[in-house]
C-alpha positions as CSV (number, residue, x, y, z in Angstrom):
1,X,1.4,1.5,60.8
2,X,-0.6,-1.1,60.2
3,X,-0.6,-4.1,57.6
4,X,-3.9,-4.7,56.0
5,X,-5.2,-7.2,53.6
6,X,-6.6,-6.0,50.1
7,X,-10.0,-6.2,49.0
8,X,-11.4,-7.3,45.5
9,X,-13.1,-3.7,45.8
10,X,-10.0,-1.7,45.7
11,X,-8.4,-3.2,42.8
12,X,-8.3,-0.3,41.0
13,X,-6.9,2.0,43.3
14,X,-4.5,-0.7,43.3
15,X,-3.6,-0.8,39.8
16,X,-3.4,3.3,40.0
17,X,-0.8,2.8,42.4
18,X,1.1,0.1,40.7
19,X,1.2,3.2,37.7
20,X,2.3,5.8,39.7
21,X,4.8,3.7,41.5
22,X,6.1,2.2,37.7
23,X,6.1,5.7,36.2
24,X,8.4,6.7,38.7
25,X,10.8,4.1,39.0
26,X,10.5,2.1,36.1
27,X,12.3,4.5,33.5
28,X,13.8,1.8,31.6
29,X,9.9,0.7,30.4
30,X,7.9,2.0,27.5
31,X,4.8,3.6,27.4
32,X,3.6,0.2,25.3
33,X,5.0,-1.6,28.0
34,X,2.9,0.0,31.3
35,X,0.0,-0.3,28.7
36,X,0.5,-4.4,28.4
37,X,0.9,-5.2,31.7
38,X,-1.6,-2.6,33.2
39,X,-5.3,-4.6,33.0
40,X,-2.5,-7.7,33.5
41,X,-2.3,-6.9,37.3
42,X,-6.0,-5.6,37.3
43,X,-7.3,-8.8,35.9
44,X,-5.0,-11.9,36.4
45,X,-1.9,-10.9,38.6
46,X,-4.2,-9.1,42.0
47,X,-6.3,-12.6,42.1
48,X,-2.9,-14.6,41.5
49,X,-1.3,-13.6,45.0
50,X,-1.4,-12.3,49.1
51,X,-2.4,-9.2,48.9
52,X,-1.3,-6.7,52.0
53,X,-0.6,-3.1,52.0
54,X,-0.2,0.1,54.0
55,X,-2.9,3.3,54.6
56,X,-2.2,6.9,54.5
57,X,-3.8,9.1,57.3
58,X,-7.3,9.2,54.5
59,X,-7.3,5.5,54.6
60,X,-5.9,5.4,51.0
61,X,-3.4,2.4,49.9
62,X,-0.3,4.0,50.5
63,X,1.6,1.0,49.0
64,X,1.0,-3.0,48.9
65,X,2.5,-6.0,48.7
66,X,2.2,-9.4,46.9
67,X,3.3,-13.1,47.8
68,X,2.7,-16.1,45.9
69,X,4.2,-19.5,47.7
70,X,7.7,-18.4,48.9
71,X,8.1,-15.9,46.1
72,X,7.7,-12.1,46.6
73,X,5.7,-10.8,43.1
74,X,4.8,-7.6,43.9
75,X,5.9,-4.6,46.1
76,X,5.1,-0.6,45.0
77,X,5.0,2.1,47.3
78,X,3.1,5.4,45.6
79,X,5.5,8.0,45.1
80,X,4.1,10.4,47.5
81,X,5.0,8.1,50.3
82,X,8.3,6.5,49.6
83,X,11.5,6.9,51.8
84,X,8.6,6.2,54.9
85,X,10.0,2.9,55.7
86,X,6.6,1.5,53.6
87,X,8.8,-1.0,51.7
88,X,10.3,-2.0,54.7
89,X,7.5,-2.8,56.3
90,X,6.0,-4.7,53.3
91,X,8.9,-6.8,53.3
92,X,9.4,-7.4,56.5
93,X,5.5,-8.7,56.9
94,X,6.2,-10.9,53.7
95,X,8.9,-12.6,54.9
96,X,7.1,-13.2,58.5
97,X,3.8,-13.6,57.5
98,X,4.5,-15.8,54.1
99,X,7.9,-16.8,54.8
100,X,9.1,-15.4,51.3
101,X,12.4,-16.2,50.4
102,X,12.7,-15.6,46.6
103,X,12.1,-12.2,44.8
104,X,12.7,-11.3,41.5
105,X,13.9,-7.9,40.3
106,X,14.5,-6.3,36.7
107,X,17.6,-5.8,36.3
108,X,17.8,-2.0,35.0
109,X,15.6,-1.1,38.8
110,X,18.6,-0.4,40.4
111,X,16.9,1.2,43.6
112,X,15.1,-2.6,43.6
113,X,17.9,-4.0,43.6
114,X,20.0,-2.1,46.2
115,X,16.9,-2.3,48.5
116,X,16.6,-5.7,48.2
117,X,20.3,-6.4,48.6
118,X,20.0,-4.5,52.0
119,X,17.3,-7.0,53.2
120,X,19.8,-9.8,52.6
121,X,18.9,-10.8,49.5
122,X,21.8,-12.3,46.8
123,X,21.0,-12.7,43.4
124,X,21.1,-16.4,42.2
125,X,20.7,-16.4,38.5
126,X,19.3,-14.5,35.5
127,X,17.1,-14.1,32.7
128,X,17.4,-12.3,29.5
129,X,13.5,-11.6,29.4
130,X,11.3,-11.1,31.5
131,X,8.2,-13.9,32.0
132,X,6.3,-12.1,29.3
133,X,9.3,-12.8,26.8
134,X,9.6,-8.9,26.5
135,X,13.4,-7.6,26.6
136,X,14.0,-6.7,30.4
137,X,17.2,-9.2,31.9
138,X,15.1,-10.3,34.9
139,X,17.7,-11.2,38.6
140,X,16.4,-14.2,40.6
141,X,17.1,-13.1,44.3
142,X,17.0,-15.4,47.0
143,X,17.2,-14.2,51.0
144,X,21.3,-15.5,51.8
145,X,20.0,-18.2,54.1
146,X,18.2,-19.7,51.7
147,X,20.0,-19.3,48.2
148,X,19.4,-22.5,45.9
């Protein structure tokens, strides 16, 4: 499968994904919360990073990826495709492509975390809130090699 760039077009397919993903994983948000951050990503977080991502057999985003500098921001997989090996992918193509070395993870995703972990990445330090000041304990990961 290949990795594809993103374009400004598909944003909102991307955002829809971002929900779906969230809804399904993210059980310790509110309903407030997904509705903060949702035209976040569509209108100021897409245009802040890398975008790359993964196709389904209709050419649909199947999941996608976000780098900033060295830092991993983003990485959902829509529900219907997760367990593929998507996020593995992603990551891998992050750290090759970007050289990422830093990802940050909310603390109550424990399948984040684990995944992470797996990939060789060690948590560093950690934050009460999240950058938004809202009440998620936010780990700063870093891959081994590279902890600060």
């Amino acid at each position: 499968m290949e990795i594809q760039k993103i374009n400004r077009s598909e944003y909102k397919e991307v955002v829809d994904l971002w929900e779906a993903s969230v809804r399904a994983t993210h059980h310790f948000l509110e309903e407030d919360d997904i509705l903060f951050f949702k035209p976040l990503i569509l209108n100021e977080y897409l245009d802040a990073v890398e975008l790359r991502c993964t196709r389904d057999e209709k050419s649909e985003i199947s999941g996608f990826s976000g780098v900033a500098g060295k830092n991993l921001e983003m990485l959902f997989i829509h529900p219907d495709h997760r367990g593929n090996g998507l996020g593995e992918k992603l990551l891998k193509n992050a750290i090759e492509e970007f050289e990422i070395s830093h990802v940050d993870v909310n603390e109550a995703n424990e399948q984040a975390l684990k995944f992470y972990q797996k990939y060789g990445f060690k948590t560093y330090s950690r934050s009460e809130k999240d950058p938004t000041g809202r009440p998620y304990p936010i780990l700063h990961m870093a891959l081994d090699h590279k902890l600060l």
